[in-house]
C-alpha positions, 0 to 999 in steps of 0.5 A: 415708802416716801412718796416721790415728786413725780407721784405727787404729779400723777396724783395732780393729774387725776384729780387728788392732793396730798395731805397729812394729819398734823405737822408731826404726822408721818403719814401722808393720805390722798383727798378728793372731795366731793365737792371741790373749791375753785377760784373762777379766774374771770369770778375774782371778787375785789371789794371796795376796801380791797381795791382800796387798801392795794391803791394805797399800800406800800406792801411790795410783790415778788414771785419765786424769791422765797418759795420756802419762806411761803411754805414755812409762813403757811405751816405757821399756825397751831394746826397744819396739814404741811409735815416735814415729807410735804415740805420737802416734796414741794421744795423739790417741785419748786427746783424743777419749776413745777411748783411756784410762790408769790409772795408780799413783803414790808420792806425786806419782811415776808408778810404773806404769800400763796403757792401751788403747784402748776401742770398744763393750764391748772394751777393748783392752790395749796396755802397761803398766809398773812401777817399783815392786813389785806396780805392774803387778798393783795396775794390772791388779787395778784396770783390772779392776774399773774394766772389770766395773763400766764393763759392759765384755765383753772385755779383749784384751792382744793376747798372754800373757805370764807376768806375765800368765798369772800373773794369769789371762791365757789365750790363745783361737783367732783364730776365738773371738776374732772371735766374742767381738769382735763381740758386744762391739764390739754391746755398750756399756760406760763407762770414765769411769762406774764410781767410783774405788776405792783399791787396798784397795776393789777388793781388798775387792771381789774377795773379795766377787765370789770 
């Protein structure tokens, strides 16, 4: 049986995701770890370099203009958990405004990007990828900002990585997680409101809040 998008909504709401073996894996199984990652949305951690490199690029920013390009960037790896059911599931969800894409591009090349699915106030971070330097951290500065501004109370990445440690990741109890879900999932927040801001805005912006 397929799993249906407003399935994949309720597994939200509960605390679990999706995820299939490999790219060429049919069968699709739910995760809810022990110890879940979370992205502080006060805790983002921009080094100097970081905060350099977004003054000084040229890479340019856009959200929702290629939601399928972002997924197709992501599963572009030797090892993926994206299968053609998961690509599709959030292709839909993406049409029904439950699912979002912020991407960076070079000219008219996508270079990088991140997207999740949005329900309440949480945010749920499912992938991101890079093809140029600093692609995923200018990403993951500007889906931050873009979150703070929307209202938004909770950013899941489901697990922590060193990239993300690196940024300010952290990883909180199953219990502390479902307590923080339910006050966001309670909450309302808006992806599409906030203004878009260049790179060197939202830099700006963090030494401003900081």
């Amino acid at each position: 049986m397929r799993l249906m998008p407003e399935v994949l909504m309720q597994g939200y709401a509960k605390g679990i995701f999706p995820m299939a073996e490999h790219r060429d894996d049919p069968e699709i199984f739910w995760v809810d770890p022990q110890r879940r990652g979370v992205m502080p949305l006060d805790g983002f951690h921009a080094s100097r370099s970081l905060r350099r490199a977004m003054r000084q690029t040229h890479l340019e920013v856009s959200v929702d203009q290629d939601f399928a390009g972002v997924v197709d960037g992501c599963a572009d790896r030797a090892d993926t958990w994206i299968n053609a059911e998961i690509r599709s599931l959030y292709i839909t969800l993406h049409e029904r405004g439950q699912a979002h894409s912020l991407e960076i591009w070079d000219g008219s090349n996508l270079v990088g990007g991140v997207y999740g699915v949005t329900l309440g106030a949480a945010f749920f971070g499912e992938s991101m990828f890079s093809r140029r330097s600093n692609a995923s951290k200018i990403a993951l500065a500007c889906l931050v900002d873009r979150l703070l501004e929307g209202g938004f109370q909770l950013f899941d990445t489901q697990f922590v990585t060193e990239h993300l440690a690196s940024l300010g990741g952290i990883e909180v109890s199953r219990a502390l997680y479902h307590r923080a879900l339910k006050q966001a999932l309670a909450g309302e927040a808006h992806f599409n409101a906030p203004p878009l801001r260049a790179p060197q805005e939202v830099v700006q912006r963090m030494t401003q809040r900081s």
